[in-house]
C-alpha positions in Angstrom: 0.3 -77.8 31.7 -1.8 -75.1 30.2 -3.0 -75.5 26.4 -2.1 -72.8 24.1 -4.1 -72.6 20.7 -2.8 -71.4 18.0 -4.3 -69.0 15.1 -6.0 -70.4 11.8 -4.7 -68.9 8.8 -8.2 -67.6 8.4 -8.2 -66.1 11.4 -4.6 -64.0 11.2 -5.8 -63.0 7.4 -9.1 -61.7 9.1 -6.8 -59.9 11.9 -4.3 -58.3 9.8 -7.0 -57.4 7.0 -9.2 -55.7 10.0 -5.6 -54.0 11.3 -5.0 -52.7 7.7 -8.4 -51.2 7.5 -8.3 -49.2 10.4 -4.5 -48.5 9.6 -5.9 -46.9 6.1 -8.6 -45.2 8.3 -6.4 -43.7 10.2 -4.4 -42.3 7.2 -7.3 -40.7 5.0 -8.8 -39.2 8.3 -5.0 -37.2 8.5 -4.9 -36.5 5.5 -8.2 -34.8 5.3 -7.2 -32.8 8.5 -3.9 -32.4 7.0 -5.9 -30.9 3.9 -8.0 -28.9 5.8 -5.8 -27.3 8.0 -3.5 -25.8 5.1 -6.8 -25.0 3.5 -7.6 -23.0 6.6 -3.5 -21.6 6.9 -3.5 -20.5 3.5 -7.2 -18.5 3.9 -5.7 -16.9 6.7 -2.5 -15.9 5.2 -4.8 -14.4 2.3 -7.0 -13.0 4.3 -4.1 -11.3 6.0 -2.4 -10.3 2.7 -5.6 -8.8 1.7 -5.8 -6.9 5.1 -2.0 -5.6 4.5 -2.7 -4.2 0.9 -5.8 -2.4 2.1 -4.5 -0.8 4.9 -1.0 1.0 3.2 -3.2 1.9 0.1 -6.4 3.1 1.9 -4.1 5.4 4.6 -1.9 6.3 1.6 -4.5 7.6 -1.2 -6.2 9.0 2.2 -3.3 11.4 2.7 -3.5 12.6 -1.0 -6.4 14.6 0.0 -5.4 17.1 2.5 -4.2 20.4 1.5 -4.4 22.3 4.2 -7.4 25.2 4.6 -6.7 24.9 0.8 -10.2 23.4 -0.7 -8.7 22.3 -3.9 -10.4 19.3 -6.5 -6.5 19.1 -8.2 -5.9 15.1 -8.6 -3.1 14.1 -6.2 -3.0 10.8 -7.9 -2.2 9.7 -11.6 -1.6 6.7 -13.3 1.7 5.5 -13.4 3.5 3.3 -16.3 6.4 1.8 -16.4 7.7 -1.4 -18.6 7.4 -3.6 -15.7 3.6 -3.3 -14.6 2.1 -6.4 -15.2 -0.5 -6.0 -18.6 -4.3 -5.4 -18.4 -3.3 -4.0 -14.8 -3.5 -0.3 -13.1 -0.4 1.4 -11.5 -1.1 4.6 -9.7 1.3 7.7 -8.5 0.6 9.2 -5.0 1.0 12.8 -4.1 0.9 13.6 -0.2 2.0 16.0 2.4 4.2 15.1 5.1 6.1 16.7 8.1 3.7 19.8 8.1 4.8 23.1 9.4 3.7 26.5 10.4 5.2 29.7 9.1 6.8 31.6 12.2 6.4 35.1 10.9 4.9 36.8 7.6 7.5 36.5 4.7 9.0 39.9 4.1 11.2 38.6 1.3 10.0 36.0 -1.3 13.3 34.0 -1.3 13.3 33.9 2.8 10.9 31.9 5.2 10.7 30.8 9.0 9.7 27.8 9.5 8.5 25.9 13.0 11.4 23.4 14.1 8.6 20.3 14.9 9.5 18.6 11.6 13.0 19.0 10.0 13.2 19.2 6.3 16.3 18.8 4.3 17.7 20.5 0.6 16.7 17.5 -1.0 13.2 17.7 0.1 10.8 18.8 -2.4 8.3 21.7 -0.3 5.0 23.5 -0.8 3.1 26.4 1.1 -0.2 26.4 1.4 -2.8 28.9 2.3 -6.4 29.0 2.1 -6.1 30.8 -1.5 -3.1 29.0 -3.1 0.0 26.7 -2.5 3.5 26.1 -4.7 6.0 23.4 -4.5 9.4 24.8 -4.2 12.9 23.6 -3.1 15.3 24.9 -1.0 18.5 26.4 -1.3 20.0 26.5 2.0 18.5 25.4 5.5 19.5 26.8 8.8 18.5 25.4 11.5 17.7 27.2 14.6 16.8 26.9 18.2 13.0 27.6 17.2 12.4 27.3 13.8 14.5 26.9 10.3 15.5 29.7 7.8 14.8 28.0 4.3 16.4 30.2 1.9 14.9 29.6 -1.9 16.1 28.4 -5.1 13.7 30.8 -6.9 11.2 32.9 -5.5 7.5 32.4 -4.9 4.8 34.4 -6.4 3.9 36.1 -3.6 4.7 36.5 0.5 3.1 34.0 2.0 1.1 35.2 5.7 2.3 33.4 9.2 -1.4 31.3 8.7 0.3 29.5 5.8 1.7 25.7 6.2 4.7 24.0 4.6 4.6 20.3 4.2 6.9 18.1 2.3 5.6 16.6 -0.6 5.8 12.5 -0.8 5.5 10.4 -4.1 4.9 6.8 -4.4 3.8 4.5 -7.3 2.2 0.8 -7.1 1.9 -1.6 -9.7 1.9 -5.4 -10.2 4.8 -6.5 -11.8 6.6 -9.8 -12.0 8.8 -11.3 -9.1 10.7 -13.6 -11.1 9.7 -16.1 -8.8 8.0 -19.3 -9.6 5.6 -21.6 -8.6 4.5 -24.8 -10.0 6.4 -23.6 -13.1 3.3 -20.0 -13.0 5.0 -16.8 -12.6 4.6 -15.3 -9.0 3.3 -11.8 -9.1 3.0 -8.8 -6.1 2.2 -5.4 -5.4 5.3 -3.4 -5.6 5.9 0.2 -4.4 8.6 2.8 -5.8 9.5 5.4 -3.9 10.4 9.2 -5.4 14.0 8.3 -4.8 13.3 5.6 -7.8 14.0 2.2 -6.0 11.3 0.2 -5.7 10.2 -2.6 -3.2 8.0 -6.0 -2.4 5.3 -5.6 -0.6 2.8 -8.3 -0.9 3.2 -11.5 -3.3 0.3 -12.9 -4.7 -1.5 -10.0 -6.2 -2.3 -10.9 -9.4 -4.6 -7.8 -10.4 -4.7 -3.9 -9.8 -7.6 -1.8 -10.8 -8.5 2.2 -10.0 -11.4 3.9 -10.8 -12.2 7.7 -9.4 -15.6 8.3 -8.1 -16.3 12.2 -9.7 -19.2 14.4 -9.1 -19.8 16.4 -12.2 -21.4 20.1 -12.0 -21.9 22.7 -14.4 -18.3 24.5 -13.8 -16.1 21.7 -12.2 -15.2 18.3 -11.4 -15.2 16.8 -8.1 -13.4 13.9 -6.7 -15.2 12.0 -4.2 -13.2 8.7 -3.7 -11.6 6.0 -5.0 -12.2 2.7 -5.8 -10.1 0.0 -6.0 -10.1 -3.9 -6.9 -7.6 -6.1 -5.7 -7.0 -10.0 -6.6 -4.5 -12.1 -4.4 -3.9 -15.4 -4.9 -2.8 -17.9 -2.3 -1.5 -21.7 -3.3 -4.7 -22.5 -5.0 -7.1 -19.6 -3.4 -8.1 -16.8 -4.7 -10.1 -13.5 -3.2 -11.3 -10.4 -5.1 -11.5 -7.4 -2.9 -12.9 -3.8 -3.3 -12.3 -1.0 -1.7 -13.5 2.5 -1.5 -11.9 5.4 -0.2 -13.5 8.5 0.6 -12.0 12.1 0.3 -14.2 13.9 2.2 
């Protein structure tokens, strides 16, 4: 018969204490990569939210300085206030040209262009022509379109007849500003980056900015002021992370 020999008291308090150590090892070493890896997810996701803001406002206020042939040092943005913005924070108002078209033929009436048919434009769309002397905004009557170009027929006239060199773009507006979500978290008021479109609704874009600032880099000279850039500063906040970021944007 074998001999089977049984465990002291000592020995299974020894066992089980030696089990729970490495049982509470085991436990704080997850939990630290637990910790770390939501450390690292929510860097990312800021990092990412930071890349997101940069890229629609930098391409954006980009677009505010091109007026054609037309070398012009008119601000295409302003500051924008509304009772929503969050306080102690910037909102600004973009002014750019889209769906860009060539006049087909000189005007010979100022209440009547042709228009190239690569870009459609409806009566709601606010317009301008631009040349390398002068541009107006204007809005149209009626539009025909056509099997090469569209006859825009004017509310009011223009001040002059604008040459077949001339372009006419639609002119896009759009506001951002901070305001508050109405969300919550932790019982702290979630803020983001918001953007309002010229029709007047306004939209989310990126939770977690906190802070909004615009300064314009000028050039002054004797007769004139001359924008140069912009600079921006951005805060985003991330569970318990936070990142400042500025950019510059260059108009020339």
């Amino acid at each position: 018969m074998k001999n089977y020999k049984a465990l002291t008291l000592i020995e299974l308090l020894i066992a089980l204490t030696i089990g729970m150590l490495v049982i509470s090892f085991a436990m704080k070493l997850y939990a630290m990569f637990n910790l770390n890896y939501n450390k690292a997810t929510n860097t990312l996701r800021l990092q990412e939210k930071m890349l997101i803001a940069e890229s629609i406002l930098r391409e954006n206020i980009k677009k505010t300085s091109y007026l054609g042939c037309l070398k012009s040092n008119s601000l295409s943005i302003t500051s924008f206030k509304t009772k929503f913005i969050k306080k102690n924070s910037n909102g600004i108002t973009l002014n750019y040209l889209e769906k860009i078209n060539a006049l087909e033929s000189d005007m010979t009436s100022n209440l009547i262009m042709h228009i190239g048919s690569n870009e459609k434009y409806l009566v709601d769309d606010k317009l301008m022509i631009i040349d390398c002397n002068s541009n107006e905004t204007f809005k149209p009557k009626t539009i025909e379109y056509l099997s090469n170009y569209q006859k825009i027929i004017l509310s009011n006239p223009l001040t002059k007849k604008y040459l077949k060199s001339a372009e006419v773009a639609a002119v896009h507006t759009q506001s951002y500003y901070i305001k508050d979500t109405g969300r919550r978290k932790n019982n702290n008021i979630v803020y983001a980056l918001y953007v309002e479109e010229q029709d007047g609704k306004s939209y989310e874009l990126i939770e977690g900015v906190t802070d909004f600032k615009v300064n314009f880099d000028v050039k002054h000279t004797e007769d004139k002021e001359q924008v140069l850039g912009c600079n921006l500063e951005l805060i985003i906040e991330q569970e318990n992370l936070e990142k400042q970021q500025f950019i510059y944007v260059s108009y020339e």
